[in-house]
C-alpha positions as MATLAB code, in Angstrom:
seq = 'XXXXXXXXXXXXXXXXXXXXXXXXXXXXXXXXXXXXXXXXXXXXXXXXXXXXXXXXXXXXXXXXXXXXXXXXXXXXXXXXXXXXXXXXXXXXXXXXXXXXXXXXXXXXXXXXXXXXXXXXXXXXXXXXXXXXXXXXXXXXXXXXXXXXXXXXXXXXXXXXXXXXXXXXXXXXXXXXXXXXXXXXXXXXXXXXXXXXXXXXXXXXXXXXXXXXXXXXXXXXXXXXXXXXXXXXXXXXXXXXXXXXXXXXXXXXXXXXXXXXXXXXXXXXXXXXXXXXXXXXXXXXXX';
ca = [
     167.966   85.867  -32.341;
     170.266   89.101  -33.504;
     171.122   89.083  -36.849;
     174.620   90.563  -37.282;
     174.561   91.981  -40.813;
     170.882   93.243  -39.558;
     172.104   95.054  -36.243;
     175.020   96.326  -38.543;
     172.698   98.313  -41.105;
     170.348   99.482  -38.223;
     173.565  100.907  -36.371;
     174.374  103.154  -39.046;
     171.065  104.997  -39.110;
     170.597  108.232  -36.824;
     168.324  107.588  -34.181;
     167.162  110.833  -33.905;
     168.420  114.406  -35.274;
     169.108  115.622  -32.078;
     171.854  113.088  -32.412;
     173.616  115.324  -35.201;
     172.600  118.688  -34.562;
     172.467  118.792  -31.255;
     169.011  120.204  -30.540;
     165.512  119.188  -30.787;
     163.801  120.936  -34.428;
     166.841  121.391  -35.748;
     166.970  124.319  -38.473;
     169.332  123.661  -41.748;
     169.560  126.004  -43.744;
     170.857  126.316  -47.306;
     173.996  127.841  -48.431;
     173.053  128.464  -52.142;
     176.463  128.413  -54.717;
     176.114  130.979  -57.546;
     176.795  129.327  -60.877;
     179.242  126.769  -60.966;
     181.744  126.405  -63.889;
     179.739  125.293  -67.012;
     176.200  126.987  -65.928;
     174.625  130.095  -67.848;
     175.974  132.568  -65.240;
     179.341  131.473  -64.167;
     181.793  133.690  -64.756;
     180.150  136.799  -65.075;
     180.880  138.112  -61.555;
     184.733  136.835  -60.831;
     184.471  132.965  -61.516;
     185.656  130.807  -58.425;
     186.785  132.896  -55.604;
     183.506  135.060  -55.558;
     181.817  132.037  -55.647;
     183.605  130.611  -52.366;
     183.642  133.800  -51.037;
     179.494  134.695  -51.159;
     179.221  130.985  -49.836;
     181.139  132.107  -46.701;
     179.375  135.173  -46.270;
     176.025  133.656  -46.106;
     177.142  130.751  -43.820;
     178.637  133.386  -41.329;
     175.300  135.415  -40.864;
     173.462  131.835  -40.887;
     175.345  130.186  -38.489;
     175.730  133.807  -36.067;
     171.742  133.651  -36.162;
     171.670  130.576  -34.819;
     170.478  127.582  -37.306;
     171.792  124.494  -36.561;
     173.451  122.599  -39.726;
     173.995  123.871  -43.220;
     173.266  122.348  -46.694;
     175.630  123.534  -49.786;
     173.383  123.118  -53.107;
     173.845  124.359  -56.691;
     171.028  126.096  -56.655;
     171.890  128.268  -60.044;
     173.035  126.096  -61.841;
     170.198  126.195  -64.309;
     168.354  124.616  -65.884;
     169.284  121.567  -64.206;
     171.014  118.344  -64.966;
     169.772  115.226  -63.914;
     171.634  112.806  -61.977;
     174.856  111.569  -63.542;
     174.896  113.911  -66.020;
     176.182  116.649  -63.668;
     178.906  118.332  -65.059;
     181.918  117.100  -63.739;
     183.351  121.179  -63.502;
     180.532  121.703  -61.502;
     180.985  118.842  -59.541;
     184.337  119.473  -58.482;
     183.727  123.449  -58.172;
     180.922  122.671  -55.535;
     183.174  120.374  -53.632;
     185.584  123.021  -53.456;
     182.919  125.429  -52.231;
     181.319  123.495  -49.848;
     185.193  122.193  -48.002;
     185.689  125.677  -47.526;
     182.220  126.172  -45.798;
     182.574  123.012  -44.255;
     186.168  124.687  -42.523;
     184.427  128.295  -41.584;
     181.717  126.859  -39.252;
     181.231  124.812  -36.431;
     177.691  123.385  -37.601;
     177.249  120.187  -38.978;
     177.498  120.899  -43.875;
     175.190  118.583  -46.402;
     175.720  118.291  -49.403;
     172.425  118.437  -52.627;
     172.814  118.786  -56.097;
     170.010  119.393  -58.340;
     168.534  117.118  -59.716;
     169.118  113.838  -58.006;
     172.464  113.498  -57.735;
     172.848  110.900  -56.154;
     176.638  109.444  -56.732;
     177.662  112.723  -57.241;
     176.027  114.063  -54.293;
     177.983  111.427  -51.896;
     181.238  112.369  -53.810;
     181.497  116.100  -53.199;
     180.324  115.304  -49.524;
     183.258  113.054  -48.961;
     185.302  115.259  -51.000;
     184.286  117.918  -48.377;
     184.121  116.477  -45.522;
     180.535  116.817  -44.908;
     178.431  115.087  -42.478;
     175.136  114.229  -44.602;
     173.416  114.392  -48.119;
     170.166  115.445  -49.067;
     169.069  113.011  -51.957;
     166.298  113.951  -54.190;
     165.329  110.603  -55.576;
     166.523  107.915  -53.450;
     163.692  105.235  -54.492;
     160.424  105.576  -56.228;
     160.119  107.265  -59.994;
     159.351  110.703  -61.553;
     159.117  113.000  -63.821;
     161.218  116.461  -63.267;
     160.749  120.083  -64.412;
     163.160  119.634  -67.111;
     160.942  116.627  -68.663;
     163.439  113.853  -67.876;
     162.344  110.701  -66.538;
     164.384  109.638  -63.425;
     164.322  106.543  -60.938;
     165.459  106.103  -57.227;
     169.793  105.595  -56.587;
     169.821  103.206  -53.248;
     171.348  100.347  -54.995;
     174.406  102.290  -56.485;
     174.269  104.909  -53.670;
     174.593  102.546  -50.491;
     177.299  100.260  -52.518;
     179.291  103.459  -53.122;
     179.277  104.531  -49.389;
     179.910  101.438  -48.142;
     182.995  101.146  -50.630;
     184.522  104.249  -50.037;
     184.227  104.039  -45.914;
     181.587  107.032  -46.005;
     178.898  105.245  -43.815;
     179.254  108.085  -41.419;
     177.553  110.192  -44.309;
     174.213  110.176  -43.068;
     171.479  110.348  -46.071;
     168.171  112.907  -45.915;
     165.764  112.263  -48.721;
     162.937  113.358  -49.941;
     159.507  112.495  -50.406;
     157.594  113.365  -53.218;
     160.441  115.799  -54.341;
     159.268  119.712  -55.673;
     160.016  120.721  -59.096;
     158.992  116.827  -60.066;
     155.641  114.804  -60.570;
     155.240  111.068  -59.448;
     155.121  107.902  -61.666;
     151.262  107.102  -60.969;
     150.550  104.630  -58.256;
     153.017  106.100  -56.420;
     151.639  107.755  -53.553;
     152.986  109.200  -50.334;
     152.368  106.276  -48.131;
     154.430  104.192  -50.466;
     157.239  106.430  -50.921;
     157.488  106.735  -47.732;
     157.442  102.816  -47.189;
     160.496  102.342  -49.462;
     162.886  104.955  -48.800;
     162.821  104.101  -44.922;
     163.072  100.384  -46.424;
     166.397  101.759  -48.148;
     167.409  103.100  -44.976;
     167.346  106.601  -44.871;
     168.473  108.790  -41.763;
     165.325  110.936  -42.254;
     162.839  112.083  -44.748;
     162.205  115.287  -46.048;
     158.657  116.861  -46.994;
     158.317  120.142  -49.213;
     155.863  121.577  -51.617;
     155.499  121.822  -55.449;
     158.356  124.220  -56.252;
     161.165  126.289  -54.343;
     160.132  128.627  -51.844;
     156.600  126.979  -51.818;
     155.307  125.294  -48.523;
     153.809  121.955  -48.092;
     150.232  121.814  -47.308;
     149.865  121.261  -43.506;
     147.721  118.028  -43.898;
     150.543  116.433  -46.285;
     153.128  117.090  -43.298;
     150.512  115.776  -40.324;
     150.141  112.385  -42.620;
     154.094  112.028  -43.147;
     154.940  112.009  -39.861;
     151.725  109.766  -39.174;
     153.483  107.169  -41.611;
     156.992  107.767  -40.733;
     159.231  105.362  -38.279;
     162.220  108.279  -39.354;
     162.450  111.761  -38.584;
     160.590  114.076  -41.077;
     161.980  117.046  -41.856;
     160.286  120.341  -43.632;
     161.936  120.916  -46.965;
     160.656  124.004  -48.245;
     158.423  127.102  -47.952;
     158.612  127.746  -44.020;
     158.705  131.320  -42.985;
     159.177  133.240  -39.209;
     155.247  133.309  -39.786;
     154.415  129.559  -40.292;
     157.708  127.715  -38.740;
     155.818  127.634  -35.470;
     152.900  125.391  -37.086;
     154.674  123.198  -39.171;
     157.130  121.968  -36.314;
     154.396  120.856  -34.224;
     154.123  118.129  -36.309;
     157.826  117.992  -38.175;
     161.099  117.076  -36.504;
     162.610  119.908  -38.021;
     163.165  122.258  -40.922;
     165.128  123.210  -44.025;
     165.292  126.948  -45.156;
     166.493  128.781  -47.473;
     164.734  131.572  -49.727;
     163.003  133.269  -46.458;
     165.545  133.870  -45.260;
     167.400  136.104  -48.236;
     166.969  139.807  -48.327;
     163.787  140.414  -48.966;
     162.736  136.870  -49.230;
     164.302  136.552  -53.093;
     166.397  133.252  -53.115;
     168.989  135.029  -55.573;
     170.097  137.921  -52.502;
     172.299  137.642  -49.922;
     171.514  135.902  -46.926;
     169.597  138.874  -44.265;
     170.321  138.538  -40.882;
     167.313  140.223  -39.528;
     165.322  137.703  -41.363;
     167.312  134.335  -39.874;
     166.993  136.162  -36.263;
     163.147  136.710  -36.387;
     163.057  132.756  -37.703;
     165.268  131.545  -35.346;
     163.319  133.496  -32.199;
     159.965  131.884  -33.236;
     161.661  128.652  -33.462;
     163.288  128.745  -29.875;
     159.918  130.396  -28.773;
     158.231  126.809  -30.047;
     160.952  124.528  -28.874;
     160.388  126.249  -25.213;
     156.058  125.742  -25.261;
     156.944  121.962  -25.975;
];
């Protein structure tokens, strides 16, 4: 028996990220805004414009060394907000931004916001034009960095998608998130369970803050558990991209490749080549 409203949901998932990005271990990589309107820093190196202007800089070498899709994040906008209580000068600066990246390349833009935003995450991407979200917190419970308590966003999140005709927005979202702590009980088997319940695209595994990697074992037993694609979501490296994709569908990157590996520099284009050559080196031994 098909069940319409069944068949309907399932249609809207990717069925594999190949399907987006074109290529098997696809490699996002982060376009990191400097301080948005409102943040400690803003303003203190020529407001807006340098801001959209850095972002296209760093998407140009990224996308010339070959990665495959893009994330635009508000990564300095510290210390963070949580959810809903993003500013909404921020919000509507990084929207700004990331249309302008989302124009300059020919790669598929996401959209994250830090911490867990959730609502605001899906309304910059549509605001932009961009093809996916990476969601922090999409079910499950925890604790974040900044000591606020914070709860999963698929009930308002899918509503708000489906209301505003963004179901092509295709949601990424993590698994026992960095810079957070789980509500005990809730392990990785079961946050797994529910955000695939909730119907996310794919999931995303990283370690315990930004710029640290996963443990190897914690990646192996994601993808064991996972029916969607899991996806590496921080702390790979030229050196160790080759181990963690043989179990990973693919990868997000962003502080290894900055000059010198320091997630506040410029985007190096030596360092995305030398990533991008081990990971074409792996995709051809498969």
């Amino acid at each position: 028996m098909t069940v319409k409203w069944r068949e309907r949901l399932d249609s809207l998932q990717l069925n594999s990220l190949a399907e987006m990005f074109g290529v098997d271990k696809p490699i996002i990589s982060m376009v990191h805004l400097w301080p948005l309107p409102g943040a400690l820093g803003y303003d203190s190196y020529g407001g807006m414009e340098a801001i959209i202007e850095r972002a296209l800089q760093d998407a140009k070498v990224l996308v010339e060394g070959g990665v495959n899709g893009l994330i635009v994040e508000n990564m300095w906008d510290l210390p963070y907000y949580v959810g809903k209580e993003t500013l909404p000068e921020a919000m509507t600066a990084q929207a700004v931004a990331a249309h302008e990246v989302k124009k300059a390349v020919k790669v598929p833009v996401g959209i994250n916001v830090v911490h867990n935003g959730g609502r605001v995450t899906l309304s910059i991407a549509v605001a932009a034009g961009a093809d996916f979200v990476r969601i922090c917190l999409l079910t499950g419970a925890r604790v974040w960095d900044t000591g606020e308590f914070d709860h999963g966003c698929a009930a308002e999140l899918l509503r708000v998608r489906k209301n505003l005709g963004a179901e092509q927005v295709k949601i990424f979202a993590d698994v026992d998130k960095k810079h957070s702590v789980p509500f005990p009980g809730i392990d990785l088997a079961t946050h797994i369970e529910w955000t695939e319940y909730y119907l996310a695209d794919a999931l995303i595994v990283s370690g315990k803050m930004t710029g640290d990697a996963p443990e190897l074992d914690k990646v192996r037993r994601a993808k064991e558990l996972a029916r969607r694609p899991v996806l590496l979501g921080s702390g790979t490296t030229a050196e160790n991209i080759t181990e963690f994709l043989r179990y990973a569908d693919g990868a997000i990157v962003g502080s290894s490749l900055k000059l010198d590996g320091i997630a506040e520099n410029p985007v190096d284009g030596e360092r995305v080549k030398r990533y991008m050559e081990a990971v074409r080196t792996m995709r051809k031994e498969r």
